[in-house]
C-alpha positions in Angstrom: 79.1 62.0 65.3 76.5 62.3 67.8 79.7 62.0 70.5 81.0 64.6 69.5 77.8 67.4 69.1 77.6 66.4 72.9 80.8 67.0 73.4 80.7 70.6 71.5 77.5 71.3 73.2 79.5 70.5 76.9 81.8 72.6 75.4 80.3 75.2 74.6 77.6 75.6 77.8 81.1 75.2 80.3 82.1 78.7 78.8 78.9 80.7 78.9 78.3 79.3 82.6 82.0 80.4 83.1 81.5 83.6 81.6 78.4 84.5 83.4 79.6 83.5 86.7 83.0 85.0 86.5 81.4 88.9 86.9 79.7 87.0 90.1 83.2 85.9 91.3 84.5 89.0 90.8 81.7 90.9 93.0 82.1 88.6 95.5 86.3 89.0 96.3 85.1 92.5 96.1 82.8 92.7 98.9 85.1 89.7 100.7 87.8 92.5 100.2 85.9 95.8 101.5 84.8 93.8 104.4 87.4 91.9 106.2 86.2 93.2 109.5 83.7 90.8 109.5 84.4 88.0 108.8 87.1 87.7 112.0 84.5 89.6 114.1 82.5 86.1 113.6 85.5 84.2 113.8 86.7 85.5 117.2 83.0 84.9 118.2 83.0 81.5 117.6 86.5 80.6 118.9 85.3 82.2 121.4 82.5 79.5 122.0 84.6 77.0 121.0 86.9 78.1 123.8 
């Protein structure tokens, strides 16, 4: 029995971490979206370096 309340509580603390980081996830391709200038602004930079 005590295998499976650990299992349910795994359970159960995966979703509300899921569901509290999702919003996070979805601020975050947000801004990735709105500011694609950059990003390969600091990529050309540092091929530039590289280079």
């Amino acid at each position: 029995m005590a295998g499976r309340i650990i299992a349910a509580l795994r359970a159960i603390v995966a979703t509300t971490v899921n569901v509290l980081v999702l919003p996070f996830r979805v601020f975050a391709r947000l801004l990735g979206l709105s500011h694609k200038g950059q990003p390969k602004v600091t990529r050309r930079s540092n091929h530039k370096q590289v280079s």
